[in-house]
C-alpha positions as CSV (number, residue, x, y, z in Angstrom):
1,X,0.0,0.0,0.0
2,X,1.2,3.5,-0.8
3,X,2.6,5.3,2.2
4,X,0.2,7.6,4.2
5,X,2.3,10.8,3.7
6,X,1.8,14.4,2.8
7,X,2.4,15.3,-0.8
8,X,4.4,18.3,0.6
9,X,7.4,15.6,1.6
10,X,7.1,14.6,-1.7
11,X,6.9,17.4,-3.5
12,X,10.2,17.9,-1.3
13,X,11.8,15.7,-2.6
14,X,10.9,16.6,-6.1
15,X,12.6,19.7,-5.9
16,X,15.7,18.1,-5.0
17,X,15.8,16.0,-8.1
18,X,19.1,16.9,-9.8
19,X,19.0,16.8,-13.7
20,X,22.6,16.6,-14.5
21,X,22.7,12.3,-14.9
22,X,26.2,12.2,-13.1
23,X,24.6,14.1,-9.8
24,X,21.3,12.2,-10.2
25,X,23.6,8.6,-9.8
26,X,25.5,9.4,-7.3
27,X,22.3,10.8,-5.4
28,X,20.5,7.3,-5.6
29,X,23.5,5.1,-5.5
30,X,23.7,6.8,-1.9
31,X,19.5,6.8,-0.9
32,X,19.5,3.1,-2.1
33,X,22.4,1.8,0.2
34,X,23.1,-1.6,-1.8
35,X,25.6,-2.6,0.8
36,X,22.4,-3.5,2.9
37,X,20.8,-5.6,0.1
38,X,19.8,-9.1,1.4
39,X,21.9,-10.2,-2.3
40,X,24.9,-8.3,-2.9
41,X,24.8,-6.3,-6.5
42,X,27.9,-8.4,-7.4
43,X,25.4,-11.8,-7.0
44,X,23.9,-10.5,-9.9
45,X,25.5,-11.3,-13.7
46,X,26.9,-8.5,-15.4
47,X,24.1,-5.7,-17.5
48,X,21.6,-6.8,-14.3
49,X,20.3,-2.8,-13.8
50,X,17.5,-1.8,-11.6
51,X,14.4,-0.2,-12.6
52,X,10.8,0.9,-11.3
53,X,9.5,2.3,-8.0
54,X,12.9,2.0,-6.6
55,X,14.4,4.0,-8.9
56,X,11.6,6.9,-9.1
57,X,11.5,6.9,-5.2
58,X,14.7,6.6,-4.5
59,X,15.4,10.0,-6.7
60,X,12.1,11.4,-4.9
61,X,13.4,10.6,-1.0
62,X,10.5,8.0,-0.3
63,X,12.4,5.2,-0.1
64,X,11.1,2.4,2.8
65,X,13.5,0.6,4.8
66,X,13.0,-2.3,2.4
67,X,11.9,-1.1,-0.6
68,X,11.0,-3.9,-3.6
69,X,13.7,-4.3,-5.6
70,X,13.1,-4.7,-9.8
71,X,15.9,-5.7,-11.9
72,X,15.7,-6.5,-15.3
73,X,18.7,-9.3,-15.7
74,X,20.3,-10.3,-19.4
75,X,19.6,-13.8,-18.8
76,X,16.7,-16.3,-17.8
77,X,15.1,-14.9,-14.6
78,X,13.5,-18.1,-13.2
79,X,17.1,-20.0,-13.1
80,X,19.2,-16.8,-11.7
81,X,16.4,-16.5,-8.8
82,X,16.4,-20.2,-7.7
83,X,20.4,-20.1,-7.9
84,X,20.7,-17.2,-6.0
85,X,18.0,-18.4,-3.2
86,X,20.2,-21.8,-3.5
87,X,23.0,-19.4,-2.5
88,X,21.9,-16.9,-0.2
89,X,18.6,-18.0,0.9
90,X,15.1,-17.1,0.8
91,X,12.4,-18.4,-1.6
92,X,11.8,-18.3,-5.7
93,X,8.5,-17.5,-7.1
94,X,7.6,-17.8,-10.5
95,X,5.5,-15.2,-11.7
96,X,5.7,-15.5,-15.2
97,X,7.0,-18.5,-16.8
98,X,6.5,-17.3,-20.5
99,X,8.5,-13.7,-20.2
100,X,10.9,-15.0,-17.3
101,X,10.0,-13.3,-14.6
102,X,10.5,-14.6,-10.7
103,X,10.2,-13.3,-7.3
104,X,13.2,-13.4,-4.8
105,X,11.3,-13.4,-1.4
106,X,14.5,-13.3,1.3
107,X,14.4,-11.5,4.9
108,X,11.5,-9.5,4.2
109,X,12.8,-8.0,1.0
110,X,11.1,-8.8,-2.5
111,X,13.5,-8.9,-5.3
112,X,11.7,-9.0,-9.0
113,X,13.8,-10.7,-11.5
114,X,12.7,-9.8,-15.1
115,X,14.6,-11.5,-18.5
116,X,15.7,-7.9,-20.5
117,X,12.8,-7.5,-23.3
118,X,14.2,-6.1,-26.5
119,X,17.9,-5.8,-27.5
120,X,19.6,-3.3,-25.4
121,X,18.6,-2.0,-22.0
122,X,17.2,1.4,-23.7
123,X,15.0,-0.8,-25.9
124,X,13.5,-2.4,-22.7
125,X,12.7,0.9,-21.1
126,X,11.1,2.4,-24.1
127,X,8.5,-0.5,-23.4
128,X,7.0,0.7,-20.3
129,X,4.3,2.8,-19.3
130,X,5.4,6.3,-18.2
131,X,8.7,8.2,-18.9
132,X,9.3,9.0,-14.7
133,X,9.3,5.1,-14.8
134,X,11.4,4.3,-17.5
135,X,14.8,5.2,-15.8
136,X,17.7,2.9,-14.9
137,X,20.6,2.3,-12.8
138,X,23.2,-0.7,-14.2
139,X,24.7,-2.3,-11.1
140,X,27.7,-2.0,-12.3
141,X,29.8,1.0,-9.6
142,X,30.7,2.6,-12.7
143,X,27.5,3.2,-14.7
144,X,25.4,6.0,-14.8
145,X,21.5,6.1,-14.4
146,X,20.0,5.6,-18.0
147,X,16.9,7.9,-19.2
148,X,16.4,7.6,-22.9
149,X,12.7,8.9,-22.5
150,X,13.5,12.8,-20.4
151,X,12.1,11.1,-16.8
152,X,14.8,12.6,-14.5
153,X,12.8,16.0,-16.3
154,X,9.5,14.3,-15.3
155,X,10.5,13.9,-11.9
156,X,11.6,17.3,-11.2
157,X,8.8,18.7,-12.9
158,X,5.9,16.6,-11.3
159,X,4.5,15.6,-14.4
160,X,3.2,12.1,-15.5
161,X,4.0,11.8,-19.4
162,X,3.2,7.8,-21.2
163,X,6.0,7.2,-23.3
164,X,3.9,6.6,-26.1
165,X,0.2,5.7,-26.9
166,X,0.7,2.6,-27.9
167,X,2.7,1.8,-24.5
168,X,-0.5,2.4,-22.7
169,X,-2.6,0.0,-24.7
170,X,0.1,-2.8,-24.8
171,X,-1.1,-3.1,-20.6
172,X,-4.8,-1.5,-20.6
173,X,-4.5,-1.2,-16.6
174,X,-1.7,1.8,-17.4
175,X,-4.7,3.8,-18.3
176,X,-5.3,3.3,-14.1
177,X,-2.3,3.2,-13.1
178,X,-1.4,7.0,-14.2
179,X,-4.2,8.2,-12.4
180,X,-2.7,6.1,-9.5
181,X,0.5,7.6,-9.8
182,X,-0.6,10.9,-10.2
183,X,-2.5,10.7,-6.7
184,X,0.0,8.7,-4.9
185,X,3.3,11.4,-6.1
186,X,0.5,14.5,-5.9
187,X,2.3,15.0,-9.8
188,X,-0.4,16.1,-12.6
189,X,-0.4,14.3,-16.0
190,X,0.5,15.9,-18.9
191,X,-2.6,16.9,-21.5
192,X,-1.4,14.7,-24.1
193,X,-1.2,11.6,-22.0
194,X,-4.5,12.5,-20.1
195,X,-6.3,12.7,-24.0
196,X,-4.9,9.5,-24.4
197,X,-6.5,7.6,-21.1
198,X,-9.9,9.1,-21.6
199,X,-9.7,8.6,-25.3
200,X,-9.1,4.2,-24.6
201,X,-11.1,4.6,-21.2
202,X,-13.4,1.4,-22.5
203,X,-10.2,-0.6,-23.1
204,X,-9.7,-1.3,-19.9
205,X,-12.6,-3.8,-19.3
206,X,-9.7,-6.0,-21.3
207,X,-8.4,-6.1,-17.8
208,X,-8.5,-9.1,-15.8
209,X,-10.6,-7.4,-13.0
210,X,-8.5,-8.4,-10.1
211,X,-6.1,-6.4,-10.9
212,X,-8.5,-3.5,-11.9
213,X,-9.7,-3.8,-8.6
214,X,-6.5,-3.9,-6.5
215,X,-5.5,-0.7,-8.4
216,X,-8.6,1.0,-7.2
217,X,-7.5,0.1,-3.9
218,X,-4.4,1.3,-3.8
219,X,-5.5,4.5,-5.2
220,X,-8.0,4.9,-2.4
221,X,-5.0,4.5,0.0
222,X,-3.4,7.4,-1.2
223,X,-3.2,10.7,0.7
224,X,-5.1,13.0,-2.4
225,X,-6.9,8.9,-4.0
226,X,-10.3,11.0,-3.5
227,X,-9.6,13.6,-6.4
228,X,-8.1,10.6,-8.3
229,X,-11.0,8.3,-8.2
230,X,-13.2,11.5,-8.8
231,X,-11.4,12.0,-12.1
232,X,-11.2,8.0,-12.5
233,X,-15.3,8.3,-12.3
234,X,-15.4,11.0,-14.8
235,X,-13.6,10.0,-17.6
236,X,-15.7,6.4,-17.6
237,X,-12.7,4.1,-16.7
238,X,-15.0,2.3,-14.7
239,X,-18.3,2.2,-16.8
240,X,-18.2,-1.1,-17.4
241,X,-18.7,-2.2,-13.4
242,X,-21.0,0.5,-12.4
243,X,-24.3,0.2,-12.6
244,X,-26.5,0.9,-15.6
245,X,-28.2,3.2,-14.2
246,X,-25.5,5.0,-12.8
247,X,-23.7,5.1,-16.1
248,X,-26.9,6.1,-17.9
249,X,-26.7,9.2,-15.3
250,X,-23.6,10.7,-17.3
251,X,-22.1,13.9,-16.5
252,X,-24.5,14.9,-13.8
253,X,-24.4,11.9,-11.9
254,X,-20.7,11.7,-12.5
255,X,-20.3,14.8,-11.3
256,X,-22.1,14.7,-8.1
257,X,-20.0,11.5,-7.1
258,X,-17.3,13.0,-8.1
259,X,-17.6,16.0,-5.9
260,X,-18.7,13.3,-3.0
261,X,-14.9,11.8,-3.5
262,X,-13.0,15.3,-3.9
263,X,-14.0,15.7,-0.4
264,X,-13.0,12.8,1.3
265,X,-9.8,14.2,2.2
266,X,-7.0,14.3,5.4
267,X,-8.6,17.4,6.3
268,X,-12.3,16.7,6.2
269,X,-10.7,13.4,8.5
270,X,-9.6,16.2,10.9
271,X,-11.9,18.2,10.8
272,X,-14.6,15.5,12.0
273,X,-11.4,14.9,15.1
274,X,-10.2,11.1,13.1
275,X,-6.9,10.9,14.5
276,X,-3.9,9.7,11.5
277,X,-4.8,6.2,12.1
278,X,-8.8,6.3,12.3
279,X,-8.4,8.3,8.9
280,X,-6.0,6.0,7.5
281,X,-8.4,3.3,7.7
282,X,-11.9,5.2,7.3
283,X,-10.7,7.3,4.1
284,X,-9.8,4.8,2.0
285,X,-13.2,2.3,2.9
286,X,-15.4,5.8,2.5
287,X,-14.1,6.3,-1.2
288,X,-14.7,2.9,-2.2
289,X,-18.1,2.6,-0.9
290,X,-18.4,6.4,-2.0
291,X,-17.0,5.2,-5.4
292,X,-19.0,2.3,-6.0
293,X,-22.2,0.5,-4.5
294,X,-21.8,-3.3,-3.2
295,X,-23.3,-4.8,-6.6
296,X,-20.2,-3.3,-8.8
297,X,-17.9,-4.1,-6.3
298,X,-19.2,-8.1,-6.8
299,X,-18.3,-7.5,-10.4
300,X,-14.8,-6.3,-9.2
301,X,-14.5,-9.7,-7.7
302,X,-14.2,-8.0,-3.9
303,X,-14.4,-9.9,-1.2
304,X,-17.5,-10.4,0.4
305,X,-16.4,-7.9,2.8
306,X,-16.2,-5.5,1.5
307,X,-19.5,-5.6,-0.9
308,X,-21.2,-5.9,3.0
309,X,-19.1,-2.9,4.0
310,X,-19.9,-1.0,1.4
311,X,-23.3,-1.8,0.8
312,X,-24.0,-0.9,4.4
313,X,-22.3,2.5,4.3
314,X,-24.1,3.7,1.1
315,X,-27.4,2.3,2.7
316,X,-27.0,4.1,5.8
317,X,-25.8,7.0,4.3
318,X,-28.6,7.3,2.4
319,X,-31.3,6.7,5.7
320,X,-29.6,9.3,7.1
321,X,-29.8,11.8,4.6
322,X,-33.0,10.9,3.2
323,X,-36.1,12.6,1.0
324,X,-36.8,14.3,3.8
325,X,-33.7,16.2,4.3
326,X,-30.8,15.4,6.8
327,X,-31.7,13.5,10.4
328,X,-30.7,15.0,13.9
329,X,-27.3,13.2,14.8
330,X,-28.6,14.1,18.2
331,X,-32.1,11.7,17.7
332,X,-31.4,10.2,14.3
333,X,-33.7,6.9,14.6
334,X,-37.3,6.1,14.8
335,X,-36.6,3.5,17.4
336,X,-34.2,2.0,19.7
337,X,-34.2,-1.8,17.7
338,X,-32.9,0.8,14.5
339,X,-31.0,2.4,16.5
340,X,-28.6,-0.7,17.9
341,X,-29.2,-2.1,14.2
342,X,-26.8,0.7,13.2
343,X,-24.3,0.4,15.8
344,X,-24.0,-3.4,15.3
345,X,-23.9,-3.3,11.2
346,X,-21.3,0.0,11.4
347,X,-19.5,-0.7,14.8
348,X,-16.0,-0.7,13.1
349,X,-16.8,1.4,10.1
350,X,-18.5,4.5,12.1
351,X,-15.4,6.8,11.2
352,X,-16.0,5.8,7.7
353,X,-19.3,7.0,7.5
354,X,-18.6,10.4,9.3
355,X,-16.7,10.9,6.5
356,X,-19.8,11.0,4.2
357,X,-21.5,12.5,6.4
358,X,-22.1,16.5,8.0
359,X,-20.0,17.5,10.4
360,X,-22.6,17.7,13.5
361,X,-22.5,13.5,13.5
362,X,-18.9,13.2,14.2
363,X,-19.2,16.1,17.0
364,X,-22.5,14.2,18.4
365,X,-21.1,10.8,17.9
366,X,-17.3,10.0,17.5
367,X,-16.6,10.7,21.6
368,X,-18.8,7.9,22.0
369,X,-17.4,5.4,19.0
370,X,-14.0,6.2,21.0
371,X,-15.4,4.5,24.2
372,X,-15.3,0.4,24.0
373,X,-17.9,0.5,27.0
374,X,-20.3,2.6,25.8
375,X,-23.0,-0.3,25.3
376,X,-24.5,1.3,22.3
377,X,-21.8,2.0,20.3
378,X,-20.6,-1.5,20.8
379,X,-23.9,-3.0,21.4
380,X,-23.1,-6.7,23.2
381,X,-26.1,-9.4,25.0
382,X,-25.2,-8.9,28.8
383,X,-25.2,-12.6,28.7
384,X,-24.3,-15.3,25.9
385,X,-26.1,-17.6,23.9
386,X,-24.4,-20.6,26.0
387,X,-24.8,-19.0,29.2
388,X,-29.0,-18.3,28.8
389,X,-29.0,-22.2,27.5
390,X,-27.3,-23.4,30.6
391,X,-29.1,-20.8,33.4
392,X,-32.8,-21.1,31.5
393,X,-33.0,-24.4,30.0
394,X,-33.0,-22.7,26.5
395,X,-32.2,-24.9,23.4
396,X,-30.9,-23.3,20.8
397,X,-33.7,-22.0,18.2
398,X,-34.9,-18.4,16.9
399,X,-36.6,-17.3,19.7
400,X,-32.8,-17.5,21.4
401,X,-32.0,-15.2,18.8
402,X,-34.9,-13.1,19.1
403,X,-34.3,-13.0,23.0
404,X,-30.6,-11.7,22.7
405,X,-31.3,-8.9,20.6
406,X,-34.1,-8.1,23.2
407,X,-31.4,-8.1,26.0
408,X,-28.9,-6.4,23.7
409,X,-31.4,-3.4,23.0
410,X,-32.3,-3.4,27.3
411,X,-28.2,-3.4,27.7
412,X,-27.6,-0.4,24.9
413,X,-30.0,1.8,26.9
414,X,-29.2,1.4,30.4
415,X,-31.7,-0.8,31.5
416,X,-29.4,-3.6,32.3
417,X,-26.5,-3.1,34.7
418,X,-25.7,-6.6,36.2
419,X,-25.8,-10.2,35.0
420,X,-28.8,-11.1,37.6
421,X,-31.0,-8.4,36.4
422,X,-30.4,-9.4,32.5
423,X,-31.5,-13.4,34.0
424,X,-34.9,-11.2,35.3
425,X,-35.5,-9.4,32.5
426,X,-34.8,-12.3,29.9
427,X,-37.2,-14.4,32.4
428,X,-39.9,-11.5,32.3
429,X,-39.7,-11.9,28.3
430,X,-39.7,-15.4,27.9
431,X,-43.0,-15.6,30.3
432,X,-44.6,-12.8,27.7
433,X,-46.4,-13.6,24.9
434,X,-43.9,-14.2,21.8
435,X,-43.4,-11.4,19.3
């Protein structure tokens, strides 16, 4: 997942990009620290270079303490990574067996083995998706980082540029992924390569949808995903998992959703009082279900989760800002069984659904999330299913089921304070006529 940082770091670390090539490698040789590599550079054979993310974060300053490794190696992958797990541990993982590719999983590092793809190093590069991505630094102590598309210009410039059209349809999910990069580095794309992803928006349903859909998630994980998933909406990358309806809306519809996402943002998160991690987890889950309802999500191939989670969110959402105009957070519910309904189907994801909401809910009702005792927030039975059995000769059955929720609602509102009194009320019940 993309780090949870402000795009002023990076934006940092964007000015600093040097574009003389000579400064710009000795800069990364020194942010990358090979030395510490779990496989020493010299392991590799001769030509091995590295390329990717490492390379475009390690010239931005957002390097992690073990940042995946890519190298693009002159021979076959697959039988360099299971001799070098042979010789310095760790495990091989074949991820492509057709184009050579393999996975070096060793003390918590992941090292990507790729067979070179064309004739020369510069050939390979010229193959891949955006120009701030196409950089590469040879192993070798006494090469220099190679950029035959301008990226090191990219970089410094916070711009997003495709290296060609064509490059973009060779992978339809890079019509994604530069909205994805553009969110996660806070960088803009440039007009020509923005034409070009709206233009082949429809191609991306070529896409196996796994991957579609763990794109999305990343770009919900980004500090600024909301205005990238708003723009995602817009230009119809995702028209063919919505809804027909939705779809049918067009620009209005888009537009209101999109406006939904641009502001689900760090600062609405603090302005509701989220602390960083309550807003790294709620942000994210409030695009997707703001993004999406539980039915395109299925198409998405989402887990079950997260359909629920979502479904539930936009459902409640939608109670709670109803036809008739937006409910009292103070006295939101026509009665106290919809009331603990709530709290039990959003008792983890309240934060998320602050987010969507006004600000009076989170003022009314976040203080109260924050307290694990508060017995509606965290509506619980007083006593078990097993215990009731064992102290009222219950078998199990649906009135069991029916009398927990009844002892669950007399518990949430502070009619219940000890276990002997929840035995005498769930005694009164069962002697009353059944419901």
């Amino acid at each position: 997942m993309p780090e949870w940082s402000p795009n002023a770091a990076i934006l940092a670390g964007q000015a600093s990009v040097p574009l003389d090539l000579a400064a710009a490698t000795a800069l990364l040789r020194r942010r990358l620290a090979m030395e510490r590599w779990p496989v020493p550079p010299a392991a590799f054979p001769a030509g091995t270079a590295l390329v990717g993310g490492a390379v475009r974060d390690g010239l931005l300053g957002r390097l992690g303490e073990r940042p995946d490794l890519d190298l693009v190696v002159p021979v076959e992958a697959i039988a360099l990574g299971e001799r070098l797990s042979r010789e310095h541990g760790g495990r091989c993982v074949v991820l492509d067996q057709e184009r050579s590719i393999a996975r070096l999983v060793i003390r918590g590092w992941s090292v990507d083995l790729a067979r070179q793809a064309g004739a020369d190093l510069a050939t390979d590069l010229l193959r891949r998706d955006f120009c701030l991505n196409a950089l590469a630094l040879p192993l070798t102590a006494s090469s220099q980082l190679l950029d035959p598309s301008g990226g090191l210009t990219d970089l410094a410039a916070g711009l997003i540029r495709a290296v060609s059209e064509a490059n973009l349809l060779d992978d339809p999910l890079r019509l994604l992924r530069g909205e994805r990069l553009a969110a996660e580095l806070g960088f803009h794309l440039d007009a020509t390569s923005a034409a070009w992803i709206q233009h082949h928006s429809r191609r991306i349903d070529q896409v196996a949808v796994e991957r579609v859909r763990v794109e999305l998630e990343k770009l919900a994980a980004c500090a600024s995903g909301g205005e990238g998933l708003a723009r995602v909406l817009t230009i119809g990358l995702l028209d063919a998992w919505r809804q027909p309806d939705a779809v049918e809306g067009g620009a209005a519809g888009n537009e209101a959703a999109g406006a939904a996402l641009r502001q689900l943002t760090p600062a609405a998160a603090a302005a509701r009082g989220l602390s960083e991690d309550e807003a790294r987890l709620a942000l994210p889950l409030a695009r997707l279900a703001t993004l999406l309802d539980a039915a395109s999500w299925g198409r998405l191939h989402a887990s079950r989760a997260l359909q629920r989670r979502c479904g539930l969110l936009r459902s409640w959402r939608a109670q709670l800002e109803g036809p008739g105009g937006v409910r009292d957070p103070a006295a939101p519910f026509g009665s106290e069984r919809e009331q603990v309904h709530f709290h039990r189907d959003l008792e983890d994801d309240l934060p998320a659904l602050l987010l969507m909401l006004p600000l009076p809910f989170a003022r009314e009702w976040l203080p109260r999330w924050r307290d694990p005792g508060d017995p509606l927030f965290h509506p619980r039975p007083p006593l078990d299913g097993t215990e009731l059995q064992q102290r009222l000769g219950l078998a199990p059955s649906r009135r069991l089921g029916e009398l927990l929720a009844h002892l669950t609602i007399e518990r949430a509102f502070g009619r219940l304070e000890s276990s002997e009194e929840a035995l005498a009320a769930a005694r009164r019940w069962l002697a009353g006529p059944a419901p």
